[in-house]
TORKOL-4160 file (C-alpha; in steps of 0.2 Angstrom, whole numbers, padded with zeros to 4 digits, m for minus):
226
<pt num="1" X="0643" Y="0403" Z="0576"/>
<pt num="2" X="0631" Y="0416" Z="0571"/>
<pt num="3" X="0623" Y="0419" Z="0553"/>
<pt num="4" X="0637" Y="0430" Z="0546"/>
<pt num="5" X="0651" Y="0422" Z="0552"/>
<pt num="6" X="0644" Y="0406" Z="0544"/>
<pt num="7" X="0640" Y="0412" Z="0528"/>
<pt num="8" X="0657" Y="0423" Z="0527"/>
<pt num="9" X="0666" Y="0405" Z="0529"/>
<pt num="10" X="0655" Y="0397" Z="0516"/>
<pt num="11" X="0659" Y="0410" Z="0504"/>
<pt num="12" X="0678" Y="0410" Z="0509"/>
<pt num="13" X="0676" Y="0391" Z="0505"/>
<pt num="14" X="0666" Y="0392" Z="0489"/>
<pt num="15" X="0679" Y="0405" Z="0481"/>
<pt num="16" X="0694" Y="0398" Z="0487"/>
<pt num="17" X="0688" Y="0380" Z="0479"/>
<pt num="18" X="0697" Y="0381" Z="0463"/>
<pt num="19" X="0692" Y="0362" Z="0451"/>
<pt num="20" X="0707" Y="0354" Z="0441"/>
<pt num="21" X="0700" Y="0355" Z="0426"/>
<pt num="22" X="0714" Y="0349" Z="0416"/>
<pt num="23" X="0716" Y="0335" Z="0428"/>
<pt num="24" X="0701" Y="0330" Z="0425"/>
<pt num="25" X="0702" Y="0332" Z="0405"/>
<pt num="26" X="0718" Y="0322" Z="0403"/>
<pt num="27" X="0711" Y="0306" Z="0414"/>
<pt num="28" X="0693" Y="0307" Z="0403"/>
<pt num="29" X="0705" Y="0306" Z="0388"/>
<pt num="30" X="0716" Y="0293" Z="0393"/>
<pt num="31" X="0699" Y="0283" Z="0396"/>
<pt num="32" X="0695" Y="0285" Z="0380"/>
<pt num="33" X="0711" Y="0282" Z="0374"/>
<pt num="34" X="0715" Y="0265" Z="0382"/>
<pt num="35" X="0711" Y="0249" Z="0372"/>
<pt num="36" X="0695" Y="0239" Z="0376"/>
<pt num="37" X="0703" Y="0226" Z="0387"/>
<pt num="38" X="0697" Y="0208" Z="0385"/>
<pt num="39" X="0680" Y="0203" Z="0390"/>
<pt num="40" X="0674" Y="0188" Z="0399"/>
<pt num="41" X="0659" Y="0178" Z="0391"/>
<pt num="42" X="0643" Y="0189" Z="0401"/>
<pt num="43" X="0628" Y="0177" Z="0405"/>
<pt num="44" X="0611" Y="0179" Z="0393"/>
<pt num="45" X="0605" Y="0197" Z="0400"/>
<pt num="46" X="0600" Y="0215" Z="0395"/>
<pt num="47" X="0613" Y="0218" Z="0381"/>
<pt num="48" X="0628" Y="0229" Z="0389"/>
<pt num="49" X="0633" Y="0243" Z="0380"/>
<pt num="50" X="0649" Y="0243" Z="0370"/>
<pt num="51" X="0664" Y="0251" Z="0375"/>
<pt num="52" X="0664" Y="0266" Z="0365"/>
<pt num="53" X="0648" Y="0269" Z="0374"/>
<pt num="54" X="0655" Y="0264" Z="0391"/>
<pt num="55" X="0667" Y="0277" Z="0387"/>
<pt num="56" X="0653" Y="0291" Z="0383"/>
<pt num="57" X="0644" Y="0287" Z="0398"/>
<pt num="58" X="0660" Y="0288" Z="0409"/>
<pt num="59" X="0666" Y="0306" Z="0402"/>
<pt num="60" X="0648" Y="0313" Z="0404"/>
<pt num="61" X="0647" Y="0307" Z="0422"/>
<pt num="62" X="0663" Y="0314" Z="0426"/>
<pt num="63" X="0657" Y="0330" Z="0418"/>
<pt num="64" X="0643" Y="0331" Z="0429"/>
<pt num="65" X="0651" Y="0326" Z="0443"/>
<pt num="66" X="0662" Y="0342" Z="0439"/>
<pt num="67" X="0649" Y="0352" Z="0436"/>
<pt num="68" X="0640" Y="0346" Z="0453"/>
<pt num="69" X="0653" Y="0351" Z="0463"/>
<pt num="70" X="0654" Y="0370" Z="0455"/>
<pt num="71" X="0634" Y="0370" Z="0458"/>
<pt num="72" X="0635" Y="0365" Z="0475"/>
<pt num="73" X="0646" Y="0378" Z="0480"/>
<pt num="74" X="0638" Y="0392" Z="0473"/>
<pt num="75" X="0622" Y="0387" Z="0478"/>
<pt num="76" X="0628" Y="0388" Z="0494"/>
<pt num="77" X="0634" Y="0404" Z="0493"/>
<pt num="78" X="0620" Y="0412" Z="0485"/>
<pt num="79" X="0605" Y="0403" Z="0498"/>
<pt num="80" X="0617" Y="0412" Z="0512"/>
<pt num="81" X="0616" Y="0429" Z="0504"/>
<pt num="82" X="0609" Y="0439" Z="0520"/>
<pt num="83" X="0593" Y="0448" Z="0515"/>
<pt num="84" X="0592" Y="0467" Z="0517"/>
<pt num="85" X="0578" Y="0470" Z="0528"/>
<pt num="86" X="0572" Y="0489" Z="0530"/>
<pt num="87" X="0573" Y="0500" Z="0545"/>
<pt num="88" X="0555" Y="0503" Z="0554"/>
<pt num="89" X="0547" Y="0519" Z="0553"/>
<pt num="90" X="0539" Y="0526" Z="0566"/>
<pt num="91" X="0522" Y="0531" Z="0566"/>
<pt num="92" X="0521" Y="0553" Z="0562"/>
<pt num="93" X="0519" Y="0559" Z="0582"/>
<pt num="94" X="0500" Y="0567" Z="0583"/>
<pt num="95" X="0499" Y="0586" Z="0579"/>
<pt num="96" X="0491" Y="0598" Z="0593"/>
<pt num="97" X="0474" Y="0596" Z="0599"/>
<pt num="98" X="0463" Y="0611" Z="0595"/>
<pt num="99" X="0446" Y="0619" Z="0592"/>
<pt num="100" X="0444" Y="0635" Z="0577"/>
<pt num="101" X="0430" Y="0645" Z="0576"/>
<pt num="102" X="0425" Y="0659" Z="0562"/>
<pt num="103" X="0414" Y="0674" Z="0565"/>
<pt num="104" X="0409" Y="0691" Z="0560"/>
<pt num="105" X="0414" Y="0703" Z="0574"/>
<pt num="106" X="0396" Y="0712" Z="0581"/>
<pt num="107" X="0404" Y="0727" Z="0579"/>
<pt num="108" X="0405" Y="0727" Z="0558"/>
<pt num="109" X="0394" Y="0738" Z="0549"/>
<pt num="110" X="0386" Y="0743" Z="0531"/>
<pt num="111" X="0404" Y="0751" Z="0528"/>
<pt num="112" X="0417" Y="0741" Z="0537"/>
<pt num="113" X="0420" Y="0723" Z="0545"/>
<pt num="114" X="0431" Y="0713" Z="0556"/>
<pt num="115" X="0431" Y="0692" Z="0553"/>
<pt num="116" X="0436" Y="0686" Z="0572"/>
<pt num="117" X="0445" Y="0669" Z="0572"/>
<pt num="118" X="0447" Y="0661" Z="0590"/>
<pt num="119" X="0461" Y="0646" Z="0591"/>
<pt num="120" X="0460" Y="0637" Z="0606"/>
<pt num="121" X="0472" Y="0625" Z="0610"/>
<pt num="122" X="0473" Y="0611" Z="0622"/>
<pt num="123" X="0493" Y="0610" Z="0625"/>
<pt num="124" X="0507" Y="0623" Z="0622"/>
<pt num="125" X="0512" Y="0623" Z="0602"/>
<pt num="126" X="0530" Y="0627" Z="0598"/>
<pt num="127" X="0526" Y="0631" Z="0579"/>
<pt num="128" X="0507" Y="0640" Z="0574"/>
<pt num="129" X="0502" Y="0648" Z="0556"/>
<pt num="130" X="0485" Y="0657" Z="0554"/>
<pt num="131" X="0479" Y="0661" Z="0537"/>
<pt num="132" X="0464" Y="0671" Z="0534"/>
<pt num="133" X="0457" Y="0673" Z="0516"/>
<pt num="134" X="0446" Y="0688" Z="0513"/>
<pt num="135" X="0436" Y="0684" Z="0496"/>
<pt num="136" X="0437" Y="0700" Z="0485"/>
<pt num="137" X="0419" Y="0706" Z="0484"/>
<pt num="138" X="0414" Y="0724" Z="0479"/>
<pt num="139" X="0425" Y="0739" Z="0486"/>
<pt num="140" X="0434" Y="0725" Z="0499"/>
<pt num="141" X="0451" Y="0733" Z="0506"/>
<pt num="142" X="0462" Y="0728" Z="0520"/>
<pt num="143" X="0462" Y="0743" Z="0535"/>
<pt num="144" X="0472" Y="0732" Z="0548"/>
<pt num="145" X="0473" Y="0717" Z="0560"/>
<pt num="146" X="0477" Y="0713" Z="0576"/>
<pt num="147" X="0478" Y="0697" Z="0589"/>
<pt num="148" X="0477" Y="0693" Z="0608"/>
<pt num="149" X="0497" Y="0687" Z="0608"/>
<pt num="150" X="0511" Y="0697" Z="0609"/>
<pt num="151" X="0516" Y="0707" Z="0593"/>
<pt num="152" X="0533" Y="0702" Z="0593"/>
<pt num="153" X="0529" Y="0685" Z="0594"/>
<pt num="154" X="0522" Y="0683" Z="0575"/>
<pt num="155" X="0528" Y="0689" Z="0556"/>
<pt num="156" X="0512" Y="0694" Z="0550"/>
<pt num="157" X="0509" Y="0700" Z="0532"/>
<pt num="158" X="0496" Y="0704" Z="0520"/>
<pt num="159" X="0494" Y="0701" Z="0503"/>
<pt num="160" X="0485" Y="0706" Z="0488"/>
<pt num="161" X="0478" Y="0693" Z="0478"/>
<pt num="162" X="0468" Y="0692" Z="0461"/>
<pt num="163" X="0453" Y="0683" Z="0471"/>
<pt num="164" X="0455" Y="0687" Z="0489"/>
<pt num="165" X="0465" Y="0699" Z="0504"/>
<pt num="166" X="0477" Y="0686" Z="0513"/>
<pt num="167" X="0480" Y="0688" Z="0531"/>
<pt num="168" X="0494" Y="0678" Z="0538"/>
<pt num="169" X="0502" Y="0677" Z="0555"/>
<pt num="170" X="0517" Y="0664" Z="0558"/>
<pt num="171" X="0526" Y="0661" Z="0576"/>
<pt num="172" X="0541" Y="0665" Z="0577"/>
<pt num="173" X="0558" Y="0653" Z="0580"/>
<pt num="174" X="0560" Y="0649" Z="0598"/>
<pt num="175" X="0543" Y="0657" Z="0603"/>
<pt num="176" X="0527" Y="0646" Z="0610"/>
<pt num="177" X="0508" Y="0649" Z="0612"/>
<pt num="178" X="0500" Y="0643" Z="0630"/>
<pt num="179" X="0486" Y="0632" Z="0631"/>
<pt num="180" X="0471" Y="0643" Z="0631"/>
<pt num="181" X="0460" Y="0653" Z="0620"/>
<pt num="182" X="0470" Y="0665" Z="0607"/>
<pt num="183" X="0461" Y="0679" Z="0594"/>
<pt num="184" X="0465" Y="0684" Z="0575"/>
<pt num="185" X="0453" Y="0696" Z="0568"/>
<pt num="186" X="0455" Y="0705" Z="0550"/>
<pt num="187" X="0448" Y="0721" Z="0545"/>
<pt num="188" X="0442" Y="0726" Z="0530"/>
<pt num="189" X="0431" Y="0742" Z="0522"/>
<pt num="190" X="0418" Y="0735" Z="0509"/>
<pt num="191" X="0406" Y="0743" Z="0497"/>
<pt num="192" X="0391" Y="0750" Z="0505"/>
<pt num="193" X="0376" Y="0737" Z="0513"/>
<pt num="194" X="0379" Y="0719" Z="0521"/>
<pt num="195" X="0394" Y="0711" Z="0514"/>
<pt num="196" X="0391" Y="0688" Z="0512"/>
<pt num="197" X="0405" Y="0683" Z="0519"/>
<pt num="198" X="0403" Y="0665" Z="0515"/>
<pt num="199" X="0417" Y="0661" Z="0504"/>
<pt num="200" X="0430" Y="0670" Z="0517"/>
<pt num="201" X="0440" Y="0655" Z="0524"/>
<pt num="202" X="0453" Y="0650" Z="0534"/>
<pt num="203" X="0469" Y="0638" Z="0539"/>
<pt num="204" X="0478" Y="0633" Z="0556"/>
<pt num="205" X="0493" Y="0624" Z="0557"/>
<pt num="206" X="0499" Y="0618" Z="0575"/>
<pt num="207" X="0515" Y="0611" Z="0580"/>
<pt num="208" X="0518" Y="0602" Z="0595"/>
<pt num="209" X="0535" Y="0600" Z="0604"/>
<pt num="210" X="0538" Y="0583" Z="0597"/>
<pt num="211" X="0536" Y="0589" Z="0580"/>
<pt num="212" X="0516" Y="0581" Z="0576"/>
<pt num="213" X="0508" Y="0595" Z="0567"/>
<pt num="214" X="0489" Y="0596" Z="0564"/>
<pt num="215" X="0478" Y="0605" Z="0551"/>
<pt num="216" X="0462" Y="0615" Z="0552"/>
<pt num="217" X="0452" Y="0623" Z="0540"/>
<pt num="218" X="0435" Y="0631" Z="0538"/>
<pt num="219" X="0426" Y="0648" Z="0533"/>
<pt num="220" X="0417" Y="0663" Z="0541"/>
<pt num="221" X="0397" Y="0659" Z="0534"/>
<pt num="222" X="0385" Y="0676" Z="0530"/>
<pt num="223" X="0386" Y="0692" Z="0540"/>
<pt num="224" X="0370" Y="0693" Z="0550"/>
<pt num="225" X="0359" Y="0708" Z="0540"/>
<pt num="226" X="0360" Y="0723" Z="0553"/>
């Protein structure tokens, strides 16, 4: 008999068990109620106690005897209760194994610029977002992008904000990047002279097959002087 089987007969048992109470009741008083009955001479001893307190000490142990029997059985019950024990939880599956790199394209000058960033990943990825962050220094404003994968593989947009020119690429549904090495690069006209590009950052996420993601981030450091 297995463990739920046994404590669903227990607790059938234990609610079906229903005490006489009156019963019970109507012999305690007919104890009482009875005359003392005639005593035979008791040798030298402990004193016994009287009948009324016979009496007392009958009826309380047939009280507890009651109340024993009620406490048993719900005590059985309740030490049966089956415990709830929660479901494991698998460990999250590993995200994508990949190396990102920031750099100032050679080909920027005191006017313009272009920030290259190479992801190369290890495996395919099912799901990839590239965000590129152009800090808003003197006279910066966005003149195009462009990336080694197909077109129509990413959304890509460009947004305006208080602090910074933001570049962002998403894969689309259904669509998947092959192992290998894969370029985004941002372009950007600046005011005249050599343009710090150390607070310029970036952020990859990669989504495997199986759903692991993985995160990277980092930033572009100082233009080389030309």
């Amino acid at each position: 008999m297995d463990e739920a089987q046994l404590h669903r007969e227990l607790r059938e048992a234990a609610l079906a068990h229903r005490p006489d109470h009156a019963r019970i009741l109507a012999r305690v008083e007919r104890g009482l109620a009875a005359p003392p009955q005639a005593s035979r001479p008791r040798p030298a001893g402990p004193r016994a106690l009287p009948w009324s307190g016979r009496r007392w000490t009958a009826a309380v142990a047939v009280a507890v005897a009651v109340a024993g029997v009620v406490g048993v059985g719900g005590l059985a019950v309740t030490t049966l209760e089956p415990r709830s024990v929660p479901p494991a939880t698998a460990p999250p599956a590993p995200g994508p194994v990949a190396a990102v790199a920031g750099t100032m394209d050679p080909g920027s000058n005191r006017w313009w610029a272009q920030g290259d960033l190479a992801v190369t990943t290890e495996t395919s990825v099912a799901g990839l977002v590239v965000e590129v962050r152009v800090a808003r220094t003197a006279g910066v404003v966005s003149t195009g992008h462009w990336r080694t994968r197909p077109a129509e593989d990413f959304t890509v947009t460009v947004t305006e904000e208080p602090g910074a020119l933001v570049y962002r690429w998403a894969l689309r549904p259904g669509r998947t990047v092959p192992p290998g090495r894969h370029v985004f690069a941002v372009q950007y006209n600046h005011a005249e002279g050599v343009r710090d590009a150390s607070a310029d950052t970036y952020t990859v996420v990669l989504t495997g097959a199986d759903g692991g993601r993985s995160t990277l981030r980092g930033g572009f450091g100082a233009t080389p002087a030309r």
